[in-house]
Kinemage of the C-alpha trace (Angstrom):
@kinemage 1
@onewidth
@group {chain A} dominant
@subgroup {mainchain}
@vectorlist {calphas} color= white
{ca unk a 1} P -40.911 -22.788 34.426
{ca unk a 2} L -41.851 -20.213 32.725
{ca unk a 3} L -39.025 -17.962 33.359
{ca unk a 4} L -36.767 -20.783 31.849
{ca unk a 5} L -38.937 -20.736 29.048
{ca unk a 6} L -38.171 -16.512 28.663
{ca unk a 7} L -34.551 -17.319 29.432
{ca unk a 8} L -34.193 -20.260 26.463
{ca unk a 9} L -36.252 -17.627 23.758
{ca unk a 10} L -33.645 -14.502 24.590
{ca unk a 11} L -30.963 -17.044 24.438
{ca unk a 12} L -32.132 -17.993 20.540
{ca unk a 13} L -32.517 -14.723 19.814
{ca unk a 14} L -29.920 -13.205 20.665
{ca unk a 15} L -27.697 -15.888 19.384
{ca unk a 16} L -29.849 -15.697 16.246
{ca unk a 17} L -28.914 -12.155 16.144
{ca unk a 18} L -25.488 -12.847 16.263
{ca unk a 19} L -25.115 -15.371 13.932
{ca unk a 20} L -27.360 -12.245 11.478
{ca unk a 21} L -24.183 -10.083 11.905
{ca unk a 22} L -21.629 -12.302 11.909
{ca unk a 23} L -23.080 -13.239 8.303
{ca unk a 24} L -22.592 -9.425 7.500
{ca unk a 25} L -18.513 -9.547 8.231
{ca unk a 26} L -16.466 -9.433 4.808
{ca unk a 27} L -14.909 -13.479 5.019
{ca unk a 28} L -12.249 -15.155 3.313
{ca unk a 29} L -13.606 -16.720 -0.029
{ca unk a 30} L -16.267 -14.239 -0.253
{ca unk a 31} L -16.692 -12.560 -3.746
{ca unk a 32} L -18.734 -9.643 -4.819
{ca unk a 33} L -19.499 -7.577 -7.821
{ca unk a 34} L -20.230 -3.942 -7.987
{ca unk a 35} L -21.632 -0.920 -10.390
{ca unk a 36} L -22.548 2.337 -9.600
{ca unk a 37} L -21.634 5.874 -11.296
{ca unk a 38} L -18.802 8.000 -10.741
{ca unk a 39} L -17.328 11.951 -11.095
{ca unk a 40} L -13.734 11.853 -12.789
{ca unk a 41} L -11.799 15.130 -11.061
{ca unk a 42} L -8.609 16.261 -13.996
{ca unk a 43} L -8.041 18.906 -11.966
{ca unk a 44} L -5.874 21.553 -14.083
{ca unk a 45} L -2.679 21.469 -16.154
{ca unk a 46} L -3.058 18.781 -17.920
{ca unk a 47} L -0.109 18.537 -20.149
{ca unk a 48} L 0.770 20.246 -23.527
{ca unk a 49} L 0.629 19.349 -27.404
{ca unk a 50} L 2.496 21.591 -30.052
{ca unk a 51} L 4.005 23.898 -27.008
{ca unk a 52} L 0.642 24.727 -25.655
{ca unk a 53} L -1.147 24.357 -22.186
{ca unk a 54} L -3.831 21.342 -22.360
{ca unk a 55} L -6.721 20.924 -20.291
{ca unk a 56} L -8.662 17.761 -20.239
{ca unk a 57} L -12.441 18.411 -19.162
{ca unk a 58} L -13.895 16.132 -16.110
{ca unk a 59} L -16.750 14.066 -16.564
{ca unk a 60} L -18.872 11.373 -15.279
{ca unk a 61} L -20.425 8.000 -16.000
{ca unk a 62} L -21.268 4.336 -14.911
{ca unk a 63} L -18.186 2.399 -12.903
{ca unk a 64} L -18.199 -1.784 -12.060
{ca unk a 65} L -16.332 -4.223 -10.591
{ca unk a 66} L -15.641 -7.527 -8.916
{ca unk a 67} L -13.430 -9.343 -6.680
{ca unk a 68} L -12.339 -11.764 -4.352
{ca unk a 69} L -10.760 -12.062 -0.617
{ca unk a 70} L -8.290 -14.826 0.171
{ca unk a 71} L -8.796 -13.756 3.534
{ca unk a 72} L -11.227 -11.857 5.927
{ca unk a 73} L -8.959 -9.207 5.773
{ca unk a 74} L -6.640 -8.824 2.519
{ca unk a 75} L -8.750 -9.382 -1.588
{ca unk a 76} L -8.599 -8.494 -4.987
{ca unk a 77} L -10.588 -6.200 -7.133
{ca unk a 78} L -10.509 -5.620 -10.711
{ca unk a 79} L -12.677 -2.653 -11.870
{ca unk a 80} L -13.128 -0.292 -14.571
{ca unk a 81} L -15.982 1.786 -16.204
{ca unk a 82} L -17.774 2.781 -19.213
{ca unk a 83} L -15.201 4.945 -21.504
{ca unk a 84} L -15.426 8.531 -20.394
{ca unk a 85} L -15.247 10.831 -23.055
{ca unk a 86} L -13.573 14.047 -22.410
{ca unk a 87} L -13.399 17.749 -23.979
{ca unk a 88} L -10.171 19.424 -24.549
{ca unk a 89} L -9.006 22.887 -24.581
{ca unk a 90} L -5.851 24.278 -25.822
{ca unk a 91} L -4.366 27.437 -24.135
{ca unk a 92} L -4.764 30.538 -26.318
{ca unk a 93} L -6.746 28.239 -29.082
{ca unk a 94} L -9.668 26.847 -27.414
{ca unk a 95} L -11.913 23.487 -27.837
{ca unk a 96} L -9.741 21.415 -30.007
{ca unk a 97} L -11.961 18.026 -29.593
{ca unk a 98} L -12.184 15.355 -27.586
{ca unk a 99} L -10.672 11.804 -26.343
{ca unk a 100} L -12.171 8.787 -24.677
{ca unk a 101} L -10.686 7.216 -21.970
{ca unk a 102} L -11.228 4.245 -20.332
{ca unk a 103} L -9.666 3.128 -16.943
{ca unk a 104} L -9.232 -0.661 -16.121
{ca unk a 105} L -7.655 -1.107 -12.554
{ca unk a 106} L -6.092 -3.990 -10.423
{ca unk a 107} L -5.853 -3.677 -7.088
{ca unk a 108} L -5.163 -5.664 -3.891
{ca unk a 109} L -7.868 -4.515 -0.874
{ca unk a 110} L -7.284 -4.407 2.741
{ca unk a 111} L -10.357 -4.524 4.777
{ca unk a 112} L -9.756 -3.702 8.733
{ca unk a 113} L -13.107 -4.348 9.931
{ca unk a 114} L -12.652 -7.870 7.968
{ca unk a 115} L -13.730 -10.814 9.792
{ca unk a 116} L -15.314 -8.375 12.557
{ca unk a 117} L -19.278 -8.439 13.453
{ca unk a 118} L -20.029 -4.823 11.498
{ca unk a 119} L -22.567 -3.706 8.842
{ca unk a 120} L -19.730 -1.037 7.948
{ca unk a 121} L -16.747 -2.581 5.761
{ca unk a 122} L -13.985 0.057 5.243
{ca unk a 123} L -11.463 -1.031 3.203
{ca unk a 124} L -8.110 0.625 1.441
{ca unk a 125} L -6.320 -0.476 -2.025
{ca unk a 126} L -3.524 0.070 -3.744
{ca unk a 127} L -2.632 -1.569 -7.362
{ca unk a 128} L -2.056 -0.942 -11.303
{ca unk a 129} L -3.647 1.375 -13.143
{ca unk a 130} L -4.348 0.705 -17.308
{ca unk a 131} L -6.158 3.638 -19.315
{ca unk a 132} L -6.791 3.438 -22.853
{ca unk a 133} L -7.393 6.276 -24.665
{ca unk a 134} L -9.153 6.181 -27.799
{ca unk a 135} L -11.565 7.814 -30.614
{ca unk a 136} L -9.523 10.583 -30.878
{ca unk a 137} L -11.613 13.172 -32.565
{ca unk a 138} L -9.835 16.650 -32.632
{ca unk a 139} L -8.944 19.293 -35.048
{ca unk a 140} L -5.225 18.400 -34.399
{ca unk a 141} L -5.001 15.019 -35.778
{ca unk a 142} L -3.148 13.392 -33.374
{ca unk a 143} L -3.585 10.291 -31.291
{ca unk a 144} L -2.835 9.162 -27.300
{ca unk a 145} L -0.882 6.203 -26.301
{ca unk a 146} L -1.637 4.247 -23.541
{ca unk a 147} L -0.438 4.755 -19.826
{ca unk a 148} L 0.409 3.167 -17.170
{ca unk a 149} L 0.521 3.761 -13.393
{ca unk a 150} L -0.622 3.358 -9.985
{ca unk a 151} L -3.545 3.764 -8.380
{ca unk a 152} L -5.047 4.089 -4.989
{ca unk a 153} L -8.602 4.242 -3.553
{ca unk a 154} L -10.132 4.203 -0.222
{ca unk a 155} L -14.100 3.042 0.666
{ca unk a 156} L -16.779 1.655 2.791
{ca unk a 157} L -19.786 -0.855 1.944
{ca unk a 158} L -22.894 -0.512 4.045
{ca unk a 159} L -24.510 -3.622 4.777
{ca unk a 160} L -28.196 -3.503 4.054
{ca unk a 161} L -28.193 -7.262 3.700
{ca unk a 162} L -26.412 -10.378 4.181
{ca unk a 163} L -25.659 -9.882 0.449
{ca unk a 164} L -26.639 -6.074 -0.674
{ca unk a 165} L -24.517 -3.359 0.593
{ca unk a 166} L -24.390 0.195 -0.250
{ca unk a 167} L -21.190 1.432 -1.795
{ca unk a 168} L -18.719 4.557 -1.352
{ca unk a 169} L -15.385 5.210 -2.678
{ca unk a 170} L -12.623 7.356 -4.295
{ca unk a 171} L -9.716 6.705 -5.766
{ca unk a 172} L -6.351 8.507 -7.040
{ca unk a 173} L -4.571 7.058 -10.437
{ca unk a 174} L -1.524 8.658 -12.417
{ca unk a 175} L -2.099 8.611 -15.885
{ca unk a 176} L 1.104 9.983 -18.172
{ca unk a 177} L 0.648 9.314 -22.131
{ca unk a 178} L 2.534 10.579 -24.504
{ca unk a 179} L -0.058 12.971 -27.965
{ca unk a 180} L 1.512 11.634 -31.270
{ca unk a 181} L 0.723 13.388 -34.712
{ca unk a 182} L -1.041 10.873 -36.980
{ca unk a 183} L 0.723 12.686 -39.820
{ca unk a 184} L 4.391 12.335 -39.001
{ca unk a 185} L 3.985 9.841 -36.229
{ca unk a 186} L 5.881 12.340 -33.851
{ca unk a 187} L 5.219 12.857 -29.811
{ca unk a 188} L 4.028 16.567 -30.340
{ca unk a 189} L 2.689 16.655 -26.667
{ca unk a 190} L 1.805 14.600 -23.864
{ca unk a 191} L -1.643 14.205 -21.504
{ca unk a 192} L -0.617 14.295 -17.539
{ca unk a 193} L -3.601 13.799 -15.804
{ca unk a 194} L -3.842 12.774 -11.872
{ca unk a 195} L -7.505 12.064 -11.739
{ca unk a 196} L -9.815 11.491 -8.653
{ca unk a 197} L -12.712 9.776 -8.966
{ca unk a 198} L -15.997 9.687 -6.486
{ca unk a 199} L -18.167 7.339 -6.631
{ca unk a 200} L -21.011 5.282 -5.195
{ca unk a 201} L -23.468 2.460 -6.088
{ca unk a 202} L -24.611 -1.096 -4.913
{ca unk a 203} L -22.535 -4.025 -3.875
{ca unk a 204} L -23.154 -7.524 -4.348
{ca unk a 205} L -22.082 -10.255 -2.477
{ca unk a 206} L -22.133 -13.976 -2.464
């Protein structure tokens, strides 16, 4: 008897520990929200304005997000971040001000693990990129239209909860916008920036 009695406990355990991690799989209609901070990569050669080299400084600051899956496997995510505001250099002139810039990015998700028993959720996404640049304050007068592009990114969440998980990710956007002077309203350059950005922070699901 009581060996039936051990048998029925490890039964409800263990199927109570199953039904723990099969609450930690990424689901169709689930839909999270996420913030965190992030490092913005330019890289170098970053376009030209009046003939001369550019180079738009990387920088960092607080990144969120939310979205939805449709299916365990396939969602969407919009996501964007406080506006980074970045230094610029001139070659052969030096600082010539600076220029915020703030992403906004659509993207469809495809989570492999989806669906699957896992407290790791990699997931890839490809979509549109928006950026906005704005406050232009720099010794050339000019301003920066908008641009926009595509944009990748690749991450994981780390379940530390059914509906906490620990967040990872970078990303990959082309961003091609053309430097008007405010005084004759001509295109005297043009930003080309291919930025990476690395991030991590908290997700939240529900």
């Amino acid at each position: 008897m009581s060996n039936i009695k051990l048998i029925t406990a490890a039964v409800i355990s263990a199927g109570a520990v199953m039904a723990s991690q099969a609450a930690l799989a990424y689901e169709a209609g689930d839909a999270f929200v996420r913030g965190g901070v992030a490092q913005t990569n330019t890289g170098s050669g970053n376009g030209h304005v009046d003939g001369a080299d550019l180079n738009v400084r990387s920088e960092r600051g607080f990144t969120f997000g939310a979205g939805y899956l449709f299916t365990d496997k396939v969602g969407i995510e919009l996501n964007s971040s406080e506006k980074f505001e970045h230094d610029l250099t001139v070659a052969g002139t030096g600082g010539i001000g600076s220029v915020d810039r703030l992403p906004i990015n659509l993207l469809v998700n495809y989570y492999p693990l989806g669906g699957l028993d896992s407290r790791v959720q990699p997931y890839v996404g490809a979509g549109l990129n928006y950026t906005r640049f704005s406050g232009e304050d720099t010794s050339a007068d000019v301003n920066v239209d908008s641009s926009y592009g595509i944009i990748g990114q690749a991450g994981v969440d780390l379940a530390v909860t059914e509906n906490v998980m620990l967040n990872g990710f970078v990303s990959y956007a082309d961003v091609d916008a053309d430097i008007n002077s405010n005084a004759t309203g001509a295109t005297v350059g043009q930003v080309d920036i291919e930025p990476m950005t690395i991030g991590g922070g908290v997700t939240f699901r529900f």
